[in-house]
C-alpha positions as CSV (number, residue, x, y, z in Angstrom):
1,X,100.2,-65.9,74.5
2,X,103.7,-67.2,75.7
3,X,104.9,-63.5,75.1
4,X,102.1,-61.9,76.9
5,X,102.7,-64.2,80.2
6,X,106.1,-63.8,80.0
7,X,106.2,-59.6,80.1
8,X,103.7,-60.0,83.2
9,X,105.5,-62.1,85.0
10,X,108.1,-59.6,84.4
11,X,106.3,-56.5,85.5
12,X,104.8,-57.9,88.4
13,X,107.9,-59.2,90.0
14,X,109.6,-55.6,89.1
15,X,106.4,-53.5,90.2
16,X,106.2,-55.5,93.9
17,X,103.0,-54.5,95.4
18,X,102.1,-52.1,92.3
19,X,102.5,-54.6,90.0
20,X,99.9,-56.7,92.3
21,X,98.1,-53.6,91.7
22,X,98.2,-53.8,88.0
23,X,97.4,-57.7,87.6
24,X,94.1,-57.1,90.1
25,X,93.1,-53.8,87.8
26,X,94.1,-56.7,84.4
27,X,91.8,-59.1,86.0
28,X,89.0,-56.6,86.1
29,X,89.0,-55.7,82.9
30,X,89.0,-59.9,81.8
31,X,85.8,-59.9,83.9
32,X,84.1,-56.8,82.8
33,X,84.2,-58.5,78.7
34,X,82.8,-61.9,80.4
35,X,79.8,-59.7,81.9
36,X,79.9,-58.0,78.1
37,X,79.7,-61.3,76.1
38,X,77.3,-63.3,79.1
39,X,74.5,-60.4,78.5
40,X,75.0,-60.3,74.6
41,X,74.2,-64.2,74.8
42,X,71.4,-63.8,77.2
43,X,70.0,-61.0,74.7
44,X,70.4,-63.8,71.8
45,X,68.4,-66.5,73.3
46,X,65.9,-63.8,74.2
47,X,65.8,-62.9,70.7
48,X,65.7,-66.4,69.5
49,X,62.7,-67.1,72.1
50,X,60.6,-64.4,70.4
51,X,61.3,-65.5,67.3
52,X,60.3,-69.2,67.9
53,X,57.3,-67.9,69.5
54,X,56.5,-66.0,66.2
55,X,57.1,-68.6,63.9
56,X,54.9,-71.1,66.7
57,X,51.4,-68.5,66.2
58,X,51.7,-68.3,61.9
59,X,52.0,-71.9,62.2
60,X,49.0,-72.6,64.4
61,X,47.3,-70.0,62.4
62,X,48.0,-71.6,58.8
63,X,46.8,-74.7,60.2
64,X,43.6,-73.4,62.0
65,X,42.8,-71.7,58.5
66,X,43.6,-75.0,56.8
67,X,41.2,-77.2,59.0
68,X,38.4,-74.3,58.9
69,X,38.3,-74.5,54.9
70,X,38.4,-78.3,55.0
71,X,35.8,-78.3,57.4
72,X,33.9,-75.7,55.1
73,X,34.6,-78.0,52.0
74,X,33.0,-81.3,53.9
75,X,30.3,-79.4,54.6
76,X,29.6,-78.0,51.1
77,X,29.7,-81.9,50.3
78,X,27.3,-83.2,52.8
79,X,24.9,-80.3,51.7
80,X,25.1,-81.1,48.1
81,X,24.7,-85.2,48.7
82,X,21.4,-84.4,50.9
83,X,20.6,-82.1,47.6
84,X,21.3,-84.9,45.2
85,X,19.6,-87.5,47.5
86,X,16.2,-85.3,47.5
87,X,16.5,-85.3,43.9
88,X,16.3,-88.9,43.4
89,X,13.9,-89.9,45.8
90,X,11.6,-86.8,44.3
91,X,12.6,-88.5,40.8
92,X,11.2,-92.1,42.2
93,X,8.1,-90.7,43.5
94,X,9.2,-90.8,47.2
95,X,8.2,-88.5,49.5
96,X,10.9,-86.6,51.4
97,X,10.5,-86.3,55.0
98,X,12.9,-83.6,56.8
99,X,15.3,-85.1,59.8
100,X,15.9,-83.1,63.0
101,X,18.0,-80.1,61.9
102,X,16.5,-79.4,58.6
103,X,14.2,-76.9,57.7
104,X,10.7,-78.1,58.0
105,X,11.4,-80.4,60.7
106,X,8.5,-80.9,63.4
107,X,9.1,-83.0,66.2
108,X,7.1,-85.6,67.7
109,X,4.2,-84.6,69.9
110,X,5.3,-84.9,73.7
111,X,2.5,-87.6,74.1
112,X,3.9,-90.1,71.7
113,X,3.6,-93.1,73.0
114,X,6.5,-95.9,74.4
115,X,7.4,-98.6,72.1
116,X,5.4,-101.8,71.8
117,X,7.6,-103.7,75.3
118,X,6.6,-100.6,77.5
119,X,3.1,-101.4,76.1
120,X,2.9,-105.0,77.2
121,X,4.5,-104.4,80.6
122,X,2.3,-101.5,81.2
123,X,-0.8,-104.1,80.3
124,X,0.7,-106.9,82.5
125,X,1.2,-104.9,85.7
126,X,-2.9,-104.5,85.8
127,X,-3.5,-108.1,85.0
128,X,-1.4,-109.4,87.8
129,X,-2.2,-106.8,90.4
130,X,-6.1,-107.8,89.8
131,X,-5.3,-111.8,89.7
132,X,-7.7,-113.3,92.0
133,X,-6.6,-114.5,95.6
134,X,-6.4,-118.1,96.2
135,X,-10.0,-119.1,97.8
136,X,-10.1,-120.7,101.4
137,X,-10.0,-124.3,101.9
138,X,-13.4,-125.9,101.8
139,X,-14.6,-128.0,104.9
140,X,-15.0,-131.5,104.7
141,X,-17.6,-132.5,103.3
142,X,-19.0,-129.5,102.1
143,X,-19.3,-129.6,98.3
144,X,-18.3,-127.6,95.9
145,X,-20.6,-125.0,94.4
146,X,-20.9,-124.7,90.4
147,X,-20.7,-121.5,88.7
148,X,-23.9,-119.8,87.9
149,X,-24.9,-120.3,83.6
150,X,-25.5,-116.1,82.6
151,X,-29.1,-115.8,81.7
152,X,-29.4,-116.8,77.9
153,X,-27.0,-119.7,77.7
154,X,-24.1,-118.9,75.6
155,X,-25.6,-116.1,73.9
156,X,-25.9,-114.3,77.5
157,X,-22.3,-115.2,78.2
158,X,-20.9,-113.1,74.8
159,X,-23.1,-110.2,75.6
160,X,-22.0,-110.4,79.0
161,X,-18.3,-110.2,77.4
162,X,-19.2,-106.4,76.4
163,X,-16.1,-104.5,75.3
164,X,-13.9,-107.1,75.9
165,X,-14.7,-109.0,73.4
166,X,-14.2,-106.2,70.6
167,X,-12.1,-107.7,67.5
168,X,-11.2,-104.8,65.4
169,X,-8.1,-102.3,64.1
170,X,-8.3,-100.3,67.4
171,X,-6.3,-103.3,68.7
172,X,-3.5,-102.9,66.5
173,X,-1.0,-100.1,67.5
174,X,0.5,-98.6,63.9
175,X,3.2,-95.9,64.2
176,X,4.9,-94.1,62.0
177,X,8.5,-94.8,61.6
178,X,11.7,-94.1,59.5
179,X,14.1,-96.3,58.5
180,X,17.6,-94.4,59.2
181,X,19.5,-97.5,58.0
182,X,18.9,-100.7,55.8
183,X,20.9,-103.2,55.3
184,X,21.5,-106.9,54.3
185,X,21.1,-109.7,56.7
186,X,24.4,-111.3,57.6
187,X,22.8,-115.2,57.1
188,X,19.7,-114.4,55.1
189,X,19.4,-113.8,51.7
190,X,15.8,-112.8,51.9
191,X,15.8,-110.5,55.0
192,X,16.8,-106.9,54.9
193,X,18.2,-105.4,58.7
194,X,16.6,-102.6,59.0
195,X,17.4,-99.7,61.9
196,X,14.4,-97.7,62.6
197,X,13.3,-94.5,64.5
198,X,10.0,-94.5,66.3
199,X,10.0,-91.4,68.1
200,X,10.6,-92.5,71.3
201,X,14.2,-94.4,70.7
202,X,15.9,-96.6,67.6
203,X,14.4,-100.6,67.2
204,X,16.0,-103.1,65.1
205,X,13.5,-104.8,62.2
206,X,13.9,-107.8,60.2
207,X,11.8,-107.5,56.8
208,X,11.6,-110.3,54.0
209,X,11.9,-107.9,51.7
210,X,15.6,-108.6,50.0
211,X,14.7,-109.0,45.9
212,X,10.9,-107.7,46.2
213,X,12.3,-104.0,47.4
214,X,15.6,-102.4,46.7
215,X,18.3,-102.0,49.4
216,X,18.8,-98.6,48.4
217,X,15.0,-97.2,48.3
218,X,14.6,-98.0,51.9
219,X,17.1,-96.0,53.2
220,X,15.9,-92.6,55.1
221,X,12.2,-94.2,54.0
222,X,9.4,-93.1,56.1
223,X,7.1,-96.3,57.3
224,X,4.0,-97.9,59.1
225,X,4.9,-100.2,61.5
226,X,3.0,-102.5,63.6
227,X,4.8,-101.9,66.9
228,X,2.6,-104.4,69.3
229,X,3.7,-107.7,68.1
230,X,5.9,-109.8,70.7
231,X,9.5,-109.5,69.2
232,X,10.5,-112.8,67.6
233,X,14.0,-114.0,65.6
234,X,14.4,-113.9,62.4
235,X,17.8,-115.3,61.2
236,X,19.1,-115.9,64.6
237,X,18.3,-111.4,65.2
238,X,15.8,-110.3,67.2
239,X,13.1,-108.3,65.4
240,X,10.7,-105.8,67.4
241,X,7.9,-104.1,65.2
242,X,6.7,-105.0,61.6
243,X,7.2,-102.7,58.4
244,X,3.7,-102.8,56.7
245,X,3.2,-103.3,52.8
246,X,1.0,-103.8,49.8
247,X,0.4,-106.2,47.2
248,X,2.6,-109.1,45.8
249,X,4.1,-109.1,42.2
250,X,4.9,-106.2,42.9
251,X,4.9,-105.4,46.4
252,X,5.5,-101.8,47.7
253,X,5.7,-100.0,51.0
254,X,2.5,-98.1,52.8
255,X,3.6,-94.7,53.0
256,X,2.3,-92.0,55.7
257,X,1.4,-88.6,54.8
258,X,3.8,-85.9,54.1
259,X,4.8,-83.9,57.2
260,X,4.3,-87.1,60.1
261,X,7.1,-87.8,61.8
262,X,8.5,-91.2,63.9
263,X,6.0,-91.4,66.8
264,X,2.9,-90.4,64.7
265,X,-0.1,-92.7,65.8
266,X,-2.1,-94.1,63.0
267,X,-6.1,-93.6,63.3
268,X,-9.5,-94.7,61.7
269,X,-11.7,-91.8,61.4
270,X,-14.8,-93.1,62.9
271,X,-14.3,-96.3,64.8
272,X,-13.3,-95.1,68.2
273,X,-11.0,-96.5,70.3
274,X,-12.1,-94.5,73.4
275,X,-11.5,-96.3,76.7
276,X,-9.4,-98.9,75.1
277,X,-5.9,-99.2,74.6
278,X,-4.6,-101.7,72.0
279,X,-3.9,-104.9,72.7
280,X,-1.4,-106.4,74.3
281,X,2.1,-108.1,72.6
282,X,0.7,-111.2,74.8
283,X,-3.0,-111.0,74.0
284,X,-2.0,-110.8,70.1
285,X,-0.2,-114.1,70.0
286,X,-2.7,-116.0,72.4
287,X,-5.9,-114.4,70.7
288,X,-4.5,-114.8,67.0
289,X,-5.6,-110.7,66.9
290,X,-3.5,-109.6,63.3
291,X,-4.4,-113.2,61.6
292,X,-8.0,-112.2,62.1
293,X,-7.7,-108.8,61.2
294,X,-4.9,-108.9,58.3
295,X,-8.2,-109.8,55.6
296,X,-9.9,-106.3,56.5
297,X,-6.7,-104.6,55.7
298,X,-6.5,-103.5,52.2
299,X,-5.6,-100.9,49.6
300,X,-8.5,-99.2,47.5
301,X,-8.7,-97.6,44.2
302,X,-7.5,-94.4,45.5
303,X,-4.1,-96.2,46.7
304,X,-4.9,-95.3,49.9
305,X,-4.1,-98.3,53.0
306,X,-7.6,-98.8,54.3
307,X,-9.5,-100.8,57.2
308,X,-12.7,-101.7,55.9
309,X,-12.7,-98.9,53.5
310,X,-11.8,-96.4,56.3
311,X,-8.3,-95.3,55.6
312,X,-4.9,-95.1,57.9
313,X,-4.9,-91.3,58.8
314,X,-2.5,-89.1,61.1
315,X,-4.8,-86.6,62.3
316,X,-4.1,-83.3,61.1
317,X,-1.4,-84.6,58.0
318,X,-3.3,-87.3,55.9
319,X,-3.7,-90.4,54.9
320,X,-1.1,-93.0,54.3
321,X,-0.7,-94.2,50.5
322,X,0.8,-97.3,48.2
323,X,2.6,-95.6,44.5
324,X,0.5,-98.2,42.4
325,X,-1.3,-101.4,43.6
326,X,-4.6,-101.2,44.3
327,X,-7.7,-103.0,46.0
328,X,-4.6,-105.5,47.2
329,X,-4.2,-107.0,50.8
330,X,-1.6,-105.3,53.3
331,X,0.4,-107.5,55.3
């Protein structure tokens, strides 16, 4: 390099102006390989762009392919557990009822009823819109005037009482339900906590049944549930509807028919109900209703859950059943 300055510094100061001349046409030439080398970079990084953006797609694509078989595989196992499940419920004699998104599925009826709260509140708001007015103040003096007796003494009053006074199953409300989730209560050794669907929402349920029943027979187990009782604690949880059974030693479940779904309402062929709706959460605590009513409730030789002999039915699917125990009392 030494050399090269040195013969240009010679042949400028010898040219004058044309070596001037020479060292502007040298510096051209410099610039002109810059330009050269500047675009072969640019084309580099352009190539190295693509590339990256290459390598980018068959990465996302491996890993989209990966995810969409592992997704595949999960689902191959969720189908074959629902299999397996069906077969051991179908080997311990219970009846399998599909959930939303399985073949056979029929949803509740649009008329299904609220749960047992919406009930009550909807039986309060008539009671207190027709509580009598406070009567007018009496003048002094004037006394006040005794009730007339009915005609007939007290005889006359209960006939007088009419409908009101009707004391049978029509004023219990019994749904069909399905237990989505059972498990052991937290404090209780005797309670199970049970998660149950009732066609119009989920309700939590406290059930003594923990060493009567297994844990694991209850799960995705279709029920009868007493849905008008006034929720209560049980083990310091709150507990909304009761799950209906059979017998003692041993004690089993009352099933509905095959094809009900959560929501179903339970009926007694012949003893109408027409005009009435059941009674109040209220009116079954202050009136005693199920302790007078639980005796009449029994299983018969058929295994069928029966009022008086007249069994549960949902219309249009059956009646509901025990597996075993018969001519036992259902509580």
């Amino acid at each position: 390099r030494t050399v090269d300055c040195c013969m240009l510094r010679v042949v400028c100061g010898w040219a004058g102006r044309g070596g001037g001349t020479l060292l502007r046409g040298g510096q051209g030439f410099v610039m002109d390989g810059c330009d050269a080398r500047a675009q072969q970079a640019e084309d580099m990084v352009a190539g190295l762009k693509a590339r990256l953006s290459t390598l980018r797609a068959l990465v996302e694509k491996d890993e989209i392919a990966k995810l969409t078989a592992e997704n595949a595989k999960l689902q191959s196992d969720v189908d074959a557990a629902k299999v397996q499940l069906r077969t051991i419920k179908s080997k311990a004699g219970q009846k399998h009822y599909p959930l939303p998104g399985e073949p056979g599925y029929t949803a509740p009826p649009a008329g299904a009823a609220a749960p047992a709260a919406a009930t009550s509140a909807a039986a309060a708001a008539p009671a207190a819109a027709a509580k009598p007015s406070k009567p007018p103040a009496k003048a002094q003096g004037e006394k006040k005037a005794k009730p007339a007796k009915p005609a007939g003494g007290k005889k006359g009053a209960a006939a007088a009482g009419g409908a009101d006074d009707v004391m049978d199953v029509t004023l219990l409300d019994f749904r069909v339900g399905l237990v989505t989730e059972a498990k052991l209560h937290p404090d209780s050794d005797k309670l199970f906590l049970e998660t149950i669907e009732t066609g119009s929402g989920p309700i939590v349920v406290l059930s003594g049944l923990n060493g009567r029943i297994s844990l694991e027979s209850m799960q995705n187990r279709p029920v009868v549930l007493l849905m008008n009782l006034k929720p209560a604690k049980m083990g310091g949880i709150m507990s909304n509807a009761m799950v209906m059974c059979a017998g003692g030693d041993p004690l089993e479940v009352v099933e509905p028919p095959a094809g009900a779904v959560p929501g179903d309402r339970i009926t007694f062929p012949g003893i109408s109900a027409e005009g009435r709706e059941p009674a109040s959460a209220n009116a079954m605590k202050k009136k005693k209703i199920l302790e007078k009513l639980l005796p009449d409730l029994m299983t018969n030789s058929k295994c069928e859950a029966c009022y008086k002999g007249v069994p549960f039915t949902v219309e249009g699917k059956g009646v509901c059943t025990v597996q075993s125990v018969k001519d036992v009392n259902i509580k």
